[in-house]
Structures are given as structure tokens and as C-alpha cells.
matplotlib code that plots the C-alpha trace (Angstrom):
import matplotlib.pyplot as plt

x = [134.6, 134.3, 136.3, 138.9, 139.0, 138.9, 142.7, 145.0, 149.0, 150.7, 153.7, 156.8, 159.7, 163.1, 166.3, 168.9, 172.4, 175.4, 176.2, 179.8, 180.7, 179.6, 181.1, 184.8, 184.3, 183.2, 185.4, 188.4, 187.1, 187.2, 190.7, 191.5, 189.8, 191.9, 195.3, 194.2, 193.2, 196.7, 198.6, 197.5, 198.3, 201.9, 201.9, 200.9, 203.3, 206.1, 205.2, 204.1, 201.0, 198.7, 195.2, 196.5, 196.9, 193.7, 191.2, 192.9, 192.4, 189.1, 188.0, 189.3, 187.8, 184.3, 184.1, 185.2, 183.1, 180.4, 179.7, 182.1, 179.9, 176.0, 176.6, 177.0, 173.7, 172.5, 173.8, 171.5, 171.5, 168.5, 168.8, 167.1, 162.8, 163.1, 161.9, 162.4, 159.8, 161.1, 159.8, 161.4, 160.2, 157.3, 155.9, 156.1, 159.8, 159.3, 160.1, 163.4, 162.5, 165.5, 168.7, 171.9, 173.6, 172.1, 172.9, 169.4, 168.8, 171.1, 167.8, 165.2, 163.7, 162.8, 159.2, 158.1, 155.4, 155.7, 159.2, 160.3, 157.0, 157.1, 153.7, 154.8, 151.9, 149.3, 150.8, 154.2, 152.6, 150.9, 154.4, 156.4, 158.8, 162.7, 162.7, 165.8, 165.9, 167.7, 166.5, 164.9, 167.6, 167.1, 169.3, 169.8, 172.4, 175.7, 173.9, 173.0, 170.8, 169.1, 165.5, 165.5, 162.9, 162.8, 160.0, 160.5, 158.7, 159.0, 156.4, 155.6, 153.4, 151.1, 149.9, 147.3, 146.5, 143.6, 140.0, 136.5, 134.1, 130.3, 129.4, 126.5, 124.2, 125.8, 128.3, 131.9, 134.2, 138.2, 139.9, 143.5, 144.2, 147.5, 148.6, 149.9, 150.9, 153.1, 153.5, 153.4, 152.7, 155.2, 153.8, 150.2, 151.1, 153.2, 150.6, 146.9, 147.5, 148.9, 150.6, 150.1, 151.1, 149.0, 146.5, 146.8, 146.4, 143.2, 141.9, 142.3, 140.6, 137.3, 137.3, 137.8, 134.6, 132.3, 133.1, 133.1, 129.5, 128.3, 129.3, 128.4, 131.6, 129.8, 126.6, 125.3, 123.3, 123.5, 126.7, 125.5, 126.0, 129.6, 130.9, 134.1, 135.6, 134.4, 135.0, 137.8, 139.4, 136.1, 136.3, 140.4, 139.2, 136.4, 138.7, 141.0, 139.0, 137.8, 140.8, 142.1, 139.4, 139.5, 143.6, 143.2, 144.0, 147.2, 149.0, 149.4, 148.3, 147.2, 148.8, 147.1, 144.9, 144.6, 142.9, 145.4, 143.6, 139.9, 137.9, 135.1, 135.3, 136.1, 132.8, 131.1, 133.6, 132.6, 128.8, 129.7, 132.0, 128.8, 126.9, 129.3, 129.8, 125.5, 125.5, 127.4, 126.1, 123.0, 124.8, 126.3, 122.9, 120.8, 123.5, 123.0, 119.3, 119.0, 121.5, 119.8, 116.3, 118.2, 119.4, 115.7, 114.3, 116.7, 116.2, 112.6, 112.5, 115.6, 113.3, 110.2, 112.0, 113.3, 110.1, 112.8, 109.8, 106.6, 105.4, 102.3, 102.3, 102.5, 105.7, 107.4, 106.4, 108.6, 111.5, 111.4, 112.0, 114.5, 116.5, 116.4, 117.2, 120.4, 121.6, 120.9, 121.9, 125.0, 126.1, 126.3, 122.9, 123.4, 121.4, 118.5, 117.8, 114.4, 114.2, 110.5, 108.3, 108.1, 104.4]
y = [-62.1, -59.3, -57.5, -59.7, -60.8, -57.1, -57.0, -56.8, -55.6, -54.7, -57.0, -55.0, -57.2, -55.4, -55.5, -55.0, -54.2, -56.9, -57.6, -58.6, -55.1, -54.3, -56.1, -55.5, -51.8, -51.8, -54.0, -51.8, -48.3, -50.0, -51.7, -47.6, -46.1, -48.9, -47.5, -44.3, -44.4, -46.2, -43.2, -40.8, -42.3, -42.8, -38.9, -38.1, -40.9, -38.9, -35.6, -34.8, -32.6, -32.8, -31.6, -33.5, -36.9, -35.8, -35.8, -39.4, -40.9, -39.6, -39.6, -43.2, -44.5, -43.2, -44.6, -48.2, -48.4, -46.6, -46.7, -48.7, -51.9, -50.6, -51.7, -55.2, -55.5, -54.7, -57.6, -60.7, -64.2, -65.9, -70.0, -70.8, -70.6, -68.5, -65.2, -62.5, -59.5, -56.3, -53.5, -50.0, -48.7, -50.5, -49.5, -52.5, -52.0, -54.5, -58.4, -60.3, -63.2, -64.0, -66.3, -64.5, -62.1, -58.8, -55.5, -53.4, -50.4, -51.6, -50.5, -53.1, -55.4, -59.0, -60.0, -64.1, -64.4, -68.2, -68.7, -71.4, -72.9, -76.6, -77.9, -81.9, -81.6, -79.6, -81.2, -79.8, -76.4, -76.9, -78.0, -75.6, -73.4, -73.6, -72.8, -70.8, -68.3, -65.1, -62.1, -65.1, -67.4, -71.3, -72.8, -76.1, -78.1, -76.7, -75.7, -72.0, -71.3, -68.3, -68.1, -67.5, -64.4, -66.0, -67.7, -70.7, -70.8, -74.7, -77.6, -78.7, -81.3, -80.7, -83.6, -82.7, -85.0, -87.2, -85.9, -87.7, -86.3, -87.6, -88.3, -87.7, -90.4, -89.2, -92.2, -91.2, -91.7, -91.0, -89.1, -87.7, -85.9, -85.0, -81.4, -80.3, -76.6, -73.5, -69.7, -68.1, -64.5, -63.7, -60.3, -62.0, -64.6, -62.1, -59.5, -60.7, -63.5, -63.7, -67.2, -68.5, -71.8, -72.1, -70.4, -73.3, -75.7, -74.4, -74.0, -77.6, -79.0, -77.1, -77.7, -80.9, -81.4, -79.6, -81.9, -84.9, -84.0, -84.2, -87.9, -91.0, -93.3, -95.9, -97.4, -100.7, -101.5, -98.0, -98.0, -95.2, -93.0, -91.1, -92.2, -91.3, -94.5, -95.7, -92.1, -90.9, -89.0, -86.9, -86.3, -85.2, -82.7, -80.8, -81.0, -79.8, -76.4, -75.7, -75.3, -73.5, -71.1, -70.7, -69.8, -67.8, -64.7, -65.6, -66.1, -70.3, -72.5, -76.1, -78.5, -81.6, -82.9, -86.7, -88.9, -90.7, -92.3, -93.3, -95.5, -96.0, -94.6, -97.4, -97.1, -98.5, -100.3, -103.5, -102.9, -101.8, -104.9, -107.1, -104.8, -105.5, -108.8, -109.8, -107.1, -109.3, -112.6, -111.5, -110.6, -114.6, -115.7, -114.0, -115.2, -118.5, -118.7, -117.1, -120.1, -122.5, -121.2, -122.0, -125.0, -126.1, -124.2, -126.1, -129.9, -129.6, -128.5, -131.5, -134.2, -133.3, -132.3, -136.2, -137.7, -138.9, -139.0, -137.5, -135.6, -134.1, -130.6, -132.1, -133.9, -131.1, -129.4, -131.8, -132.2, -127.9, -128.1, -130.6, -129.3, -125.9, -127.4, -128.9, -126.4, -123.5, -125.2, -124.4, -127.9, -130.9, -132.7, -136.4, -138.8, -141.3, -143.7, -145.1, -148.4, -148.4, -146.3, -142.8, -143.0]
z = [96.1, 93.2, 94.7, 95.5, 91.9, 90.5, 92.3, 89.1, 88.9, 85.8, 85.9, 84.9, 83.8, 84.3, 82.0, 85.0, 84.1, 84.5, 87.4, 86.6, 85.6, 88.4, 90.8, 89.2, 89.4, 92.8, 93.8, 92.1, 93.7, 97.3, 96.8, 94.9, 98.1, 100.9, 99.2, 98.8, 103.0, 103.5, 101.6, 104.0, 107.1, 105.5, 104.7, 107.8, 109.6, 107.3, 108.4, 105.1, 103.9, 106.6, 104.8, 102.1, 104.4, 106.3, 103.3, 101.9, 104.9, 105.4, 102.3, 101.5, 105.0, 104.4, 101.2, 102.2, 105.4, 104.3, 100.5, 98.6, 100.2, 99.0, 95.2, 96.3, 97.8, 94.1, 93.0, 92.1, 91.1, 89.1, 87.9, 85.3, 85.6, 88.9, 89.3, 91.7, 92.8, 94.1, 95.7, 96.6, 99.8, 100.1, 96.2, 93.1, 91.5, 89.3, 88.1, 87.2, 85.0, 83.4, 84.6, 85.1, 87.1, 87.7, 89.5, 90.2, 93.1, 96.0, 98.2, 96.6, 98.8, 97.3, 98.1, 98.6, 101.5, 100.4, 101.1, 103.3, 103.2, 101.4, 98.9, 99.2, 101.8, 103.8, 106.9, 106.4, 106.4, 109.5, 111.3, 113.7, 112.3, 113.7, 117.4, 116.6, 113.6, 114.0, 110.5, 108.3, 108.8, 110.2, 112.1, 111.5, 113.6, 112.1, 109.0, 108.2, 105.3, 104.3, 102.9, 99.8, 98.2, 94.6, 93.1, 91.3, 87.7, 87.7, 87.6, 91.4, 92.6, 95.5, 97.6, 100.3, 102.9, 102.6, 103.0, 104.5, 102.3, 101.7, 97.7, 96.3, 98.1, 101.0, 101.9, 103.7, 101.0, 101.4, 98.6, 98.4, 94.8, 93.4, 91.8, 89.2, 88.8, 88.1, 88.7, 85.7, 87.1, 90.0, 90.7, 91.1, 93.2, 95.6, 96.2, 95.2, 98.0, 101.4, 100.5, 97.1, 98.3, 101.4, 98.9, 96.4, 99.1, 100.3, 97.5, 96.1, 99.0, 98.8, 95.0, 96.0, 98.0, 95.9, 93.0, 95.1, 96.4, 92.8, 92.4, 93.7, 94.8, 92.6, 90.7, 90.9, 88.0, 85.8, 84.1, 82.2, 85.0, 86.1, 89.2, 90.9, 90.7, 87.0, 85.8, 86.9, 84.0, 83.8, 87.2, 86.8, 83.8, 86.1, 89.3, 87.5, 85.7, 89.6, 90.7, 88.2, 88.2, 91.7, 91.6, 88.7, 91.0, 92.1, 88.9, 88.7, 86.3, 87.4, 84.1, 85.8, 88.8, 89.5, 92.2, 93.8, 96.9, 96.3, 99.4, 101.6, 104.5, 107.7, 109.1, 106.4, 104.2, 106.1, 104.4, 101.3, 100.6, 101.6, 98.8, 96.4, 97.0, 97.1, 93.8, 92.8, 93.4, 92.0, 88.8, 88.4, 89.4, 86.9, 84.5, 85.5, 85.4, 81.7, 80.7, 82.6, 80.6, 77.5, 77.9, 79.2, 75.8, 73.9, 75.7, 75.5, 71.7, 70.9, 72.2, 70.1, 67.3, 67.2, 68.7, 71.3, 74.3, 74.2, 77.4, 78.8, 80.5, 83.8, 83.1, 80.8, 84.3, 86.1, 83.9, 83.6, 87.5, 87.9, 85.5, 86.8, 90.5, 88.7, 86.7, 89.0, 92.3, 94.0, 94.6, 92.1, 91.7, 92.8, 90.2, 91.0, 88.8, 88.1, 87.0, 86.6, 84.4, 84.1, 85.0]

ax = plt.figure().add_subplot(projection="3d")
ax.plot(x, y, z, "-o")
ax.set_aspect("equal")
plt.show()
């Protein structure tokens, strides 16, 4: 992993010419070179100077087949926040960061090992290609689109497919987490990695489970405690530096990483919904009895404070359980009257 890590390139941002001036004068020297070719054949046709004819038609033909064309490949196109790496025989030429119309070295190569490949999902990425692609380009019904070897410089979202992963007490939990992130180093993300968006991916799923592993999906009776569901911006901010560490090397920044799916796993969500549900139950019912001791507190010291009744231990004893049984009981206490004496 040092190694890997210790892989660093000097990005070098070029200042290509215009590529409108460029295109004009090319396009003037072939329409010069077509006339020129046509003028021969004419002297020749005329019986005319034959060298003469012989080199313009030559000349001109060469020129128009074979040259006049090569500036054009030279010319590039760049949108706002895309970026484009090239290479020259194999060896780093350098970086187009700006938006506009360019003309570099007609032999450049543009470099993207991550084009065509989509971040909305890890499934996507694991989906056939086009059964029928002829040199990079798809073909789509009656559709033809290239594959483009720029590299956007935009925001995108990555959404991986959910995960079963086992929190810290070791219960199957489901989680599915939501992206955030950028290239802000072309030249990194095309050679450090094989596919900085595969990469990415990867990456966010094993940061993923080692944060999730350090968490318990929730507490019952420490609230003190982080959990992922009661703490979940806590848990965003430390998902969040892992990945970024962790994709450091391939010249992104991660602006944001949230929990979008959060759930038991099936196999137990049956028992965990009866835990919650008797947690609580026992919650309402230790309400209920602290009231309930109140109220007795407060009935008993009424009726001496007014010299309303006076009881013996025995019969405080009594009236301390009956009015527990009616204040605590689930149903509503029916009444008996006594007619007689209390003793």
C-alpha cells in the first residue's frame, strides 16, 4: 500500500492554440491545394507544360489526401468543468482544463479508462457492454455515439447498491449510502488507478463496512451512546473522511456522504420489532408505576394531613395494593362497594 500511495504525477496544464485559426487555415490550404491539383490536370488536358502540370497535380493531391487532413485531428472541444488528458506515444503530454476550442499535436491520444462506464450504481458497472461496438463506438439501434475521452470536473452522485453488513453486536443490518464527489486532479485519476470510477465504488463499500462494524444499529437504554440510526450525522462525517482518505490517490474529493437506506436485516427484523416493542412496554410501564407511587405517596399523606381516616399498617397495606392494582392495571378496575365496616 506504500507504494501504491508513493505513485505521484506532476499535472501539466497546457495553453493550446485556437483552434479556429486553425481550422480556417487548414481548411484554405486544402481548398488552395484541390485548385491547385485541378490546374494541372487542365494544363495537362491543354497540352500545356507537362512538369509544370505534373508537380500541381502531384503536389496538390498529396497534400489533400495525405496531409491537408492531420491538423484537424488537432482540433479539440472542452464544455465547461471537463477536462482532457493526453498522451504522445505512450508518455504524459499534458492536461486541457479550460472550455473552448483548441488545436494541440494532431498525434495526442486522449486518455479516460472510465469512459463509458456510469456511477448511478455498482450494478450498472457490472452490466454487459454493447454486443456490437466497432473502435469504441456503441451501437445503439440507429444511434451512433462515440465514447468520449474527457473527464468531467462536475459534482456526481454515486449510489451503490445495498449492503448486509453485521454492526457492532454483530446483528445483520442493511445499509445503502449516497456519494458525493468530484475529480479535481485529471492526471491522477487517469494513471494512479485503473478506473477511478470503479475505484470510487470499491472503495466506498469497504469504508462502508469498517465504519458500520464500529456501531451498533441501536441502544436500548444508553442514549449516551452513538448508534447508526440515532447518530447519523457523526456517522456521515467519519464515512465520509474514510472515503476520502482512501481515494485520495486518484485525484477526487468526496463533498458529502449520507445514509440513505438504514434496516435490519429480514432474518431478524421479526425479533428485533418484538425487542423494541417489549423495550418499549417496559418503558410506559416503569412510567406508570413511578406515577402510580405518587399518587399513593400523595393519597396516603392527604388523608392524615386532614384526619380524614385513620389507618393502621395493615390497612395502609391494603389500600397501597389496591390502589396500585387500579392504577397500574391494564384494564379499568370495576368498584365494590362495602356497605359495612371497614373492619
Amino acid at each position: 500500500m506504500e507504494n501504491v500511495k508513493a505513485m505521484h504525477f506532476d499535472e501539466k496544464e497546457l495553453k493550446p492554440a485556437s483552434g479556429m485559426a486553425v481550422l480556417v487555415l487548414t481548411t484554405l490550404l486544402l481548398i488552395a491545394a484541390v485548385i491547385l491539383a485541378v490546374y494541372g490536370a487542365v494544363l495537362l488536358e491543354r497540352g500545356g507544360n507537362f512538369k509544370f502540370g505534373i508537380a500541381l497535380c502531384v503536389g496538390g493531391g498529396i497534400y489533400a489526401s495525405l496531409i491537408g487532413w492531420l491538423p484537424y485531428l488537432g482540433l479539440k472541444i472542452l464544455k465547461p468543468n471537463e477536462a482532457l488528458v493526453l498522451t504522445l506515444f505512450g508518455k504524459y503530454y499534458g492536461t486541457i482544463k479550460r472550455e473552448g476550442f483548441f488545436f494541440v499535436n494532431p498525434f495526442v491520444t486522449g486518455v479516460n479508462p472510465a469512459a463509458g462506464v456510469s456511477t448511478a450504481s455498482s450494478a450498472t458497472m457490472d452490466q454487459p457492454k454493447s454486443a456490437l461496438s466497432i473502435g469504441g463506438i456503441n451501437l445503439s439501434g440507429a444511434s451512433f455515439s462515440a465514447i468520449s475521452k474527457k473527464i468531467s470536473l462536475k459534482v456526481s452522485t454515486l449510489s451503490n447498491d445495498k449492503q448486509k453488513i453485521n454492526d457492532q453486536l454483530g446483528n445483520p443490518i442493511v445499509i445503502g449510502i449516497v456519494v458525493v464527489w468530484k475529480v479535481i486532479n485529471p492526471t491522477k485519476a487517469v494513471f494512479n488507478v485503473d478506473n477511478y470510477k470503479e475505484y470510487l465504488s470499491i472503495q466506498c463499500d469497504s469504508a462502508l463496512r469498517n465504519i458500520v462494524r464500529l456501531y451498533p444499529y441501536d441502544t436500548y437504554g444508553n442514549d449516551n451512546e452513538k448508534t447508526l440510526r440515532g447518530s447519523s450525522q457523526e456517522i456521515a462525517l467519519k464515512l465520509k473522511d474514510e472515503i476520502q482518505s482512501k481515494v485520495e490517490i486518484a485525484g477526487i474529493e468526496v463533498d458529502e456522504a449520507r445514509i440513505t437506506h438504514l434496516a435490519y436485516a429480514p432474518e431478524i427484523a421479526a425479533a428485533m420489532l418484538q425487542r423494541q416493542q417489549a423495550s418499549a412496554v417496559i418503558d410506559a410501564r416503569q412510567m406508570i408505576v413511578e406515577g402510580a407511587v405518587g399518587m399513593v405517596e400523595l393519597a396516603l399523606a392527604k388523608l392524615n394531613a386532614n384526619n380524614i381516616v385513620t389507618l393502621d399498617d395493615e390497612r395502609k397495606a391494603a389500600m397501597v395494593s389496591n390502589l396500585m392494582v387500579v392504577l397500574c392495571g391494564n384494564r379499568d378496575a370495576q368498584p365494590v362497594i362495602n356497605s359495612g365496616s371497614i373492619y
